[in-house]
TISETI-816390 format. One record per residue (C-alpha): residue number from 1; residue in three letters; x, z, y. Coordinates in steps of 0.1 Angstrom, whole numbers, plus 5000, padded with zeros to 4 digits. Last residue first. Layout:
  domi  pamar    px    pz    py
   NUM    ALA     X     Z     Y
...
END
This chain:
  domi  pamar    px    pz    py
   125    UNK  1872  9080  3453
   124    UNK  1902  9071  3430
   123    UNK  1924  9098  3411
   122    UNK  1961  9085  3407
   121    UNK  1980  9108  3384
   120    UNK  2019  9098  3383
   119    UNK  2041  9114  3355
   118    UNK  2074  9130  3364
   117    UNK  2112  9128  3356
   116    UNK  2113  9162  3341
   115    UNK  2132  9194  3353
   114    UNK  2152  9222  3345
   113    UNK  2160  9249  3371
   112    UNK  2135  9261  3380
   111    UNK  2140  9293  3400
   110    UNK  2129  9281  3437
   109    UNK  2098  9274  3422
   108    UNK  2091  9317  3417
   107    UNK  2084  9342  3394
   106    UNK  2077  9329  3359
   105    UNK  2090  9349  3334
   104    UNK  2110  9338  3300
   103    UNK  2140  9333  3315
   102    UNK  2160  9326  3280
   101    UNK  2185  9301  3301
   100    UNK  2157  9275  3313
    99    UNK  2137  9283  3343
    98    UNK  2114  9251  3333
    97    UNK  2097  9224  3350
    96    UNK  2077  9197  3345
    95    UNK  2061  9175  3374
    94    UNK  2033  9158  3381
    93    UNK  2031  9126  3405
    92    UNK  2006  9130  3433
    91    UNK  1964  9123  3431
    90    UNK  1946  9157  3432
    89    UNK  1934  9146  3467
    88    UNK  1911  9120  3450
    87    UNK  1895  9147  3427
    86    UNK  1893  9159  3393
    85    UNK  1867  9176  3378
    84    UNK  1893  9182  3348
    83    UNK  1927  9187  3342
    82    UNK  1941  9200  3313
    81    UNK  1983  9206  3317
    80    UNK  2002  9209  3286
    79    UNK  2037  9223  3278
    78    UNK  2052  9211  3241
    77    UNK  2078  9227  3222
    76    UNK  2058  9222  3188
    75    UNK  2064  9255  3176
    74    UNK  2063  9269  3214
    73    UNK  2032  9255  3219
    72    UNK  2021  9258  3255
    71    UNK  1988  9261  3282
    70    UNK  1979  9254  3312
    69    UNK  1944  9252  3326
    68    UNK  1933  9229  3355
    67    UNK  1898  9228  3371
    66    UNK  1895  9265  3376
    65    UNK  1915  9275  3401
    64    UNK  1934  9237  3411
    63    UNK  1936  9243  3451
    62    UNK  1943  9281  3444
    61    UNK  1974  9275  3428
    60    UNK  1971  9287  3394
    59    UNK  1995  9310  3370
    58    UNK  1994  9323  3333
    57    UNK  2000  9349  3312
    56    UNK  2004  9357  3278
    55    UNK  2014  9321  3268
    54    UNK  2045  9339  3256
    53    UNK  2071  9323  3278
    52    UNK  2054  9330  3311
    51    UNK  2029  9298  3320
    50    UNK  2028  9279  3353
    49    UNK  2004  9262  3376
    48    UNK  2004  9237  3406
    47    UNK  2033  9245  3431
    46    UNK  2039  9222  3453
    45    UNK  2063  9192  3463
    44    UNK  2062  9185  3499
    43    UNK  2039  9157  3513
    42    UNK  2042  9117  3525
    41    UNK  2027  9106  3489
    40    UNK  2015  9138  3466
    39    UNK  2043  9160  3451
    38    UNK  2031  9181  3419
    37    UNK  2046  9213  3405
    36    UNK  2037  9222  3368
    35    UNK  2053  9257  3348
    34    UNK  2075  9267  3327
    33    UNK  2088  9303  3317
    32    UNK  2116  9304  3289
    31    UNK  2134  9271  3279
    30    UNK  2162  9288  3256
    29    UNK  2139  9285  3224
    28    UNK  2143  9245  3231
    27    UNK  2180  9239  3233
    26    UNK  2172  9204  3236
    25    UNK  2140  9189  3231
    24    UNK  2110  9200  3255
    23    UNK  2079  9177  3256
    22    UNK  2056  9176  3287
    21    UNK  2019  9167  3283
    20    UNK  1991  9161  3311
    19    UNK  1959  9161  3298
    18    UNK  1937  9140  3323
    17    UNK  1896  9142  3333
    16    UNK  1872  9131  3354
    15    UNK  1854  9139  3384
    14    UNK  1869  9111  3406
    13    UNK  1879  9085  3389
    12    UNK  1911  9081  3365
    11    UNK  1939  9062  3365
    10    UNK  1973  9072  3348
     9    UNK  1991  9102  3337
     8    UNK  1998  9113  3300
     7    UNK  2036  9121  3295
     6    UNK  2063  9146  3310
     5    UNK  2096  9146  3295
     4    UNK  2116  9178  3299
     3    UNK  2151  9183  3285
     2    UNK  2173  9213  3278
     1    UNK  2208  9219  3275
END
């Protein structure tokens, strides 16, 4: 099995910054592509970004282009999420996520199948 605990939310205003950090323990080489999915109050969860196993590629939602970069460590087993120039509509708890079971692609949210708890990032006007 595999476990996600996500770390690093809190306040911040508008325009500034968070790393977001998710640690993997478990089975850890069998975690495979992973990604970030946030759900903001009253809204759907969405997609955010994701990274294929290697770090070779990686994917944005248009809404964070730019501002957000994610990256991993497999040695460390550890997913991070840099977010800068943030804004007030940024604000939703984070999620980790992984397809788990050597996947090592990302294709699509519906195929995570591990996930963390999540960390809240509040961004205030």
């Amino acid at each position: 099995q595999v476990q996600l605990v996500e770390s690093g939310g809190g306040l911040v205003q508008a325009g500034g910054s968070l790393r977001l950090s998710c640690a993997v323990s478990g089975r850890t080489y069998s975690v495979g592509a992973m990604g970030w999915f946030r759900q903001a109050p009253g809204k759907e969860r969405e997609f955010v970004a994701a990274i294929n196993w290697s770090g070779s590629r990686t994917y944005y939602a248009d809404s964070v282009k730019g501002r957000f970069t994610i990256s991993r460590d497999n040695a460390k087993h550890t997913l991070d999420l840099q977010m800068n120039s943030l804004k007030p509509e940024d604000t939703a708890v984070y999620y980790c996520a992984a397809r788990g079971n050597y996947n090592n692609e990302y294709s699509d949210e519906r195929d995570m199948r591990i996930w963390g708890k999540g960390t809240l990032v509040t961004v205030s006007s």
